[in-house]
Structures are given as structure tokens and as C-alpha cells.
C-alpha positions in Angstrom: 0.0 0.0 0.0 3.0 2.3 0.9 4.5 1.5 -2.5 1.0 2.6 -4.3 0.8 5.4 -2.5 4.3 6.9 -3.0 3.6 5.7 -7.2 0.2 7.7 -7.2 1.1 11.1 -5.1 2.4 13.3 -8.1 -1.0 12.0 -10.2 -3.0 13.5 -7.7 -4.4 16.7 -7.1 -3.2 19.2 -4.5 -6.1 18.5 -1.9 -5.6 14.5 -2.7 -2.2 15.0 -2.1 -2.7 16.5 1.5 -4.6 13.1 2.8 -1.7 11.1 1.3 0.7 12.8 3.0 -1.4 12.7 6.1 -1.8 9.1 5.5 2.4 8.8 4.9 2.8 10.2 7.8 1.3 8.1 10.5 1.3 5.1 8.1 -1.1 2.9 8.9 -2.4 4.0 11.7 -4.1 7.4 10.4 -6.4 5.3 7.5 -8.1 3.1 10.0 -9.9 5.4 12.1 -12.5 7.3 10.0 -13.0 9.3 7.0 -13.7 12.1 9.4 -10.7 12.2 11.5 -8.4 11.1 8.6 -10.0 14.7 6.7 -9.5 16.8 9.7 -5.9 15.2 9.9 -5.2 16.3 6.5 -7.0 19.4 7.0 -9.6 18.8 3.6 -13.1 17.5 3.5 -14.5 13.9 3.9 -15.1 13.6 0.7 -11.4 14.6 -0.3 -10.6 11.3 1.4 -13.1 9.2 -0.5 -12.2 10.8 -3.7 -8.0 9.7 -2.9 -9.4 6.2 -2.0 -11.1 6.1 -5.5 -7.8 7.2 -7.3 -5.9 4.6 -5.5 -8.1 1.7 -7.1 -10.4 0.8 -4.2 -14.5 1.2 -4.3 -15.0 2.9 -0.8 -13.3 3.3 2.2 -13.9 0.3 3.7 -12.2 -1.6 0.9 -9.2 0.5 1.2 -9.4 -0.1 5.2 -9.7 -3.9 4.5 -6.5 -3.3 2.7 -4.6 -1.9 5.1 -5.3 -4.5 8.1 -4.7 -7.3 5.2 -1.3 -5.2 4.9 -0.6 -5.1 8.4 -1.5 -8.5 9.4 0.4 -9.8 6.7 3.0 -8.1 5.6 4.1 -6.1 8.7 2.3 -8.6 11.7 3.7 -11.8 10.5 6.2 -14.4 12.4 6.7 -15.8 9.4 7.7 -12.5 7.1 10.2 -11.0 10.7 12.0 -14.3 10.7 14.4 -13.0 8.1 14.7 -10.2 10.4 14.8 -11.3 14.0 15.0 -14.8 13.9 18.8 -15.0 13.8 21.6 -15.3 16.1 22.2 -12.4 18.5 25.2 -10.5 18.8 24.4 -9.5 22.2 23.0 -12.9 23.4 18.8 -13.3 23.7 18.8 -12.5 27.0 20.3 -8.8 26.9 18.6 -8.3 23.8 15.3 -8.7 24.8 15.7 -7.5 28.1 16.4 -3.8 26.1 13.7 -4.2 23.6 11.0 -5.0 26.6 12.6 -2.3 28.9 12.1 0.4 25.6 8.7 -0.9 24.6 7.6 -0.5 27.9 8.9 3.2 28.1 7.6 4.5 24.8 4.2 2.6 25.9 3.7 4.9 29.3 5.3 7.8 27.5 2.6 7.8 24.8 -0.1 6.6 26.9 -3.2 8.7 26.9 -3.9 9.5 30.8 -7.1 10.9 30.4 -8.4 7.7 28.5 -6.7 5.5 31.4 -8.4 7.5 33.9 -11.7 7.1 32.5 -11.4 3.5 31.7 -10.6 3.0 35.9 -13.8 5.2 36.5 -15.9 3.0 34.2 -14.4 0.1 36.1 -15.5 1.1 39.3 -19.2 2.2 38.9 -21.0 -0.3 40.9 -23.9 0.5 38.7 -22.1 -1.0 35.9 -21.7 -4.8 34.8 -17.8 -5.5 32.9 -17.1 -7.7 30.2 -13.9 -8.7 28.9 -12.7 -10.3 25.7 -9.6 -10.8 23.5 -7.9 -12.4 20.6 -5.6 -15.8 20.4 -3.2 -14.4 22.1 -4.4 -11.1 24.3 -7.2 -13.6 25.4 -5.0 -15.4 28.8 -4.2 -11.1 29.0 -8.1 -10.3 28.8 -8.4 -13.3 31.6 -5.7 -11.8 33.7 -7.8 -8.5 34.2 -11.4 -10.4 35.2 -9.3 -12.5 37.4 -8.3 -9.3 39.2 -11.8 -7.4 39.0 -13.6 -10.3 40.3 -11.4 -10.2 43.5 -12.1 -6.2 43.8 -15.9 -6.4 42.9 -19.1 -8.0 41.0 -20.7 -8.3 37.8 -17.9 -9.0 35.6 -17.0 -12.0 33.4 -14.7 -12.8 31.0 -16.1 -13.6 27.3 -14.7 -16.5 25.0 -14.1 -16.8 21.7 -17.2 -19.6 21.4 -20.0 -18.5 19.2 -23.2 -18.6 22.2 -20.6 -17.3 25.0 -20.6 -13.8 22.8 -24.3 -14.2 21.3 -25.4 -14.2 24.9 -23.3 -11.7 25.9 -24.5 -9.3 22.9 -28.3 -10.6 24.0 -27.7 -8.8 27.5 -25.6 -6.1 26.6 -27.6 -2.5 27.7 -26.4 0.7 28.5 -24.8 -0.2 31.5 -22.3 -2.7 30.3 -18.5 -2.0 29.8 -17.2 -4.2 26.9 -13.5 -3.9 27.8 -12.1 -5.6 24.3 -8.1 -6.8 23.6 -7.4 -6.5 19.3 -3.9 -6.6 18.9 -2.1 -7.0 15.2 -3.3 -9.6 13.3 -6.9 -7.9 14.0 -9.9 -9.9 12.9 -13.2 -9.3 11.9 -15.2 -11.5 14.3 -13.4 -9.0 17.1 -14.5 -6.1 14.9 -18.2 -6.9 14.4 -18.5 -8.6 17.7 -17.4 -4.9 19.4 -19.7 -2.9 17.0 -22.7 -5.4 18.1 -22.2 -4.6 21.6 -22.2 -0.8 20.7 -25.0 -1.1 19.0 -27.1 -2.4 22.0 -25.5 0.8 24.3 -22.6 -1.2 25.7 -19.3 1.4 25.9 -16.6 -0.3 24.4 -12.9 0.0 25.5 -10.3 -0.6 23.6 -6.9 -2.3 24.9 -4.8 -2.2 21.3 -1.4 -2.0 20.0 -0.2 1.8 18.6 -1.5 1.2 14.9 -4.5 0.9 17.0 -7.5 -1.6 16.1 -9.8 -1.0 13.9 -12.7 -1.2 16.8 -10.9 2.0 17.4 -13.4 4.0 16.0 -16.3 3.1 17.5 -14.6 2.5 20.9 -15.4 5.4 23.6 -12.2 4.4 25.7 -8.7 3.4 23.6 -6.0 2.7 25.0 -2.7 1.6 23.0 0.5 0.1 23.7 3.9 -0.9 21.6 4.3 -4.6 20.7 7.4 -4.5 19.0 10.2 -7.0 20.6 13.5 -8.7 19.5 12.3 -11.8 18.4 9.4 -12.6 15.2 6.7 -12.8 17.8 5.1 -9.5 19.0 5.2 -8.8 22.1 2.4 -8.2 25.1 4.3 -7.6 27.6 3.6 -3.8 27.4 -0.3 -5.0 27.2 0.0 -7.0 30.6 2.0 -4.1 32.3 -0.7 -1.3 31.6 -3.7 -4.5 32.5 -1.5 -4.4 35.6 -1.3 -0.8 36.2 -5.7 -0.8 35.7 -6.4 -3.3 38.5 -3.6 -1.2 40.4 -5.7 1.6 39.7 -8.9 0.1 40.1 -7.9 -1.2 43.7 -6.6 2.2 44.8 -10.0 3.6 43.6 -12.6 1.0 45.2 -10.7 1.6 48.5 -12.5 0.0 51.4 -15.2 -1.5 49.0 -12.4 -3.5 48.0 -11.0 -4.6 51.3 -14.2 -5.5 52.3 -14.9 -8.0 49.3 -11.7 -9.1 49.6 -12.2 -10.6 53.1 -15.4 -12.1 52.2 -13.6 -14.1 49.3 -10.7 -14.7 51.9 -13.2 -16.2 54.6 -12.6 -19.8 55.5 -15.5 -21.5 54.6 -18.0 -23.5 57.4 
């Protein structure tokens, strides 16, 4: 896509041109939010944007979104295509190597972090007038686990939501304006995750995004996003950044509940009759 872009920038006109650049420069990331904030980025109009998608070959946007997440799933979120990479030797030894590459991943994670979106996600978290559920992918799943396994200890009404087919028609059946839909979508991104978080906006549940920094494409309809770096030393990325920040929300969360906490705490603690 970077390729076809670069090709086509001198065929198009001036306020084309401004998206592309837009686009160039926070490649991917900037195309999978939404014609709207992709316009205002580039400083043109919406349908600017639609009219560049249409010179680069694609039908709509969402074809030319469907590219990019094809794009970054396979070409740039593939073991298999990093191997060449990061699959080698290391000079410095695996041990030292990754030890830098978690310690810098974790640094330009907090550094970029949003506050005010991690602040309201811990709010939404401890409304006791709220139910939580939590979901994720293949591998942000055991992460998404992690979190309800915490929660559960510091209050009720949340449950963690697997990947089987009832688990999450049932939770989409109950879903109301009072549920959190706290949702893991990490690189590769798939479209169950996708239409599974716009079904549970749709019945008034306010989704929250945990993602990686070329953030999901549940991004745009998510009212809470919250992104970290993934990048690590080896073809595998990396969720260690994920389980740090999941660890820094039920640190949050437990500071916040306070004696509400405490108090569940012991009752789980009690030694039964």
C-alpha cells in the first residue's frame, strides 16, 4: 500500500495529495480510524478522502481499510515474514537483547499513553452500577483473563467472554447501556473482534479498547482506547507492554474502590464453614 501510495502522489491533485501525505505520515495508523478524523488530519473535507481512496483503485473506504489491516497482518504482523529479520543469532546474546527491547517498549508505551483515557477506563471500572465484560484475541485472550481475574477479586458483575459462538451471542443478548465491553485487538486484528465490538455498541454497551499503537480498527467506535507498543527482538510481538498497563488498571482500580475493595476481599478470603 506504501508503495501505491508513494507511485500515485504526483498523479494526484493538491487536496488528494494533503490526505496522502497525512496518510504517509502516520502510516497505517491514520487510514483506520475514520474518513472524518483522517479529513481533519489532513485538513480537507470527507469527501477529499473518498475521492483519494477512489484514485488509489479501491470502491470505498472500507475496501481501502480492509487493505490496510490485510497489509498489516500480513506483511508487517507476521512471524513468518520477521523471521528473516529477528530470527537470527544475536550478537548481544537473547537474553540482553530482549531485556532492552521489553525495557524500551515499555517506556515508549507509558510515554505515549493517553492519561485521560486510562483514567476514565478505571472510573468506568468502578461504577457499581455497571456490569464488565472482557474479551480478546488468540493471544491477548490469557491477558483479557488476567484482568477479570483481578476485577472479580475487587468487585461484582464481571465476566470474561470467550471466543465460542453462544458465549458472545449471549453476551450481545444482555448487553444494555450499562455494560463495559472492555475488548483486547492486537495485530493480526480480525473481523469477528470487529463486528463482535460494533454489536455490543450497538445495544449501548461502551466499548474500551486495549490495542497496539496502529490501533485496532474497533478504534473507531470505541469510547475508551487505550494503545501500547508490541514491538520486541524476536518474530513474535510482544504483550508484555499489554500485561503491564492490564497491571497498572487493577492497580488503579484497587486504589479507587478503597475499602469497598477490602471489604470484598475478606469475604472471598473467609474460610469456609
Amino acid at each position: 500500500m506504501r508503495k501505491l501510495l508513494m507511485a500515485t502522489l504526483d498523479e494526484l491533485s493538491n487536496s488528494e495529495r494533503k490526505v496522502g501525505r497525512a496518510l504517509l505520515a502516520q502510516y497505517p495508523t491514520a487510514g483506520l480510524t475514520t474518513v472524518v478524523d483522517l479529513a481533519s488530519a489532513a485538513s480537507v473535507s470527507p469527501p477529499t478522502v473518498v475521492r483519494f481512496v477512489t484514485r488509489l483503485g479501491f470502491p470505498g473506504f472500507p475496501a481501502f481499510q480492509r487493505a490496510l489491516v490485510h497489509e498489516l497482518n500480513g506483511e508487517l504482523g507476521s512471524p513468518l515474514k520477521q523471521y528473516p529479520e529477528k530470527g537470527g543469532p544475536s550478537e548481544e546474546g537473547v537474553l540482553t537483547e530482549t531485556h532492552q527491547a521489553f525495557a524500551a517498549m515499555l517506556s515508549a508505551s507509558y510515554d505515549e499513553l493517553p492519561e485521560s483515557e486510562f483514567a476514565k477506563l478505571v472510573k468506568l471500572l468502578c461504577d457499581p452500577g455497571r456490569e464488565v465484560r472482557v474479551a480478546g484475541g488468540r493471544f491477548s485472550g490469557s491477558v483479557s483473563e488476567y484482568l477479570v481475574a483481578h476485577l472479580r477479586l475487587l468487585r461484582s458483575g464481571v465476566h470474561h467472554v470467550s471466543n465460542d459462538d453462544l458465549d458472545r451471542r449471549t453476551t450481545i443478548a444482555d448487553a444494555s447501556g450499562s455494560t463495559v465491553f472492555v475488548i483486547y485487538d492486537y495485530r493480526r486484528y480480525t473481523e469477528q473482534n470487529l463486528g463482535f465490538a460494533e454489536r455490543m455498541a450497538a445495544r449501548g454497551a461502551t466499548v474500551c479498547l486495549m490495542t497496539d499503537n496502529w490501533l485496532s480498527p474497533i478504534a473507531k467506535i470505541a469510547r475508551v482506547v487505550l494503545p501500547t507498543r508490541v514491538d520486541s527482538a524476536s518474530p513474535f510481538d510482544s504483550l508484555v507492554a499489554s500485561m503491564a498497563l492490564t497491571e497498572s488498571i487493577v492497580a488503579a482500580v484497587a486504589a479507587e474502590l478503597g475499602e469497598a475493595g477490602v471489604k470484598r476481599l475478606e469475604l472471598l478470603e473467609e474460610s469456609p464453614e
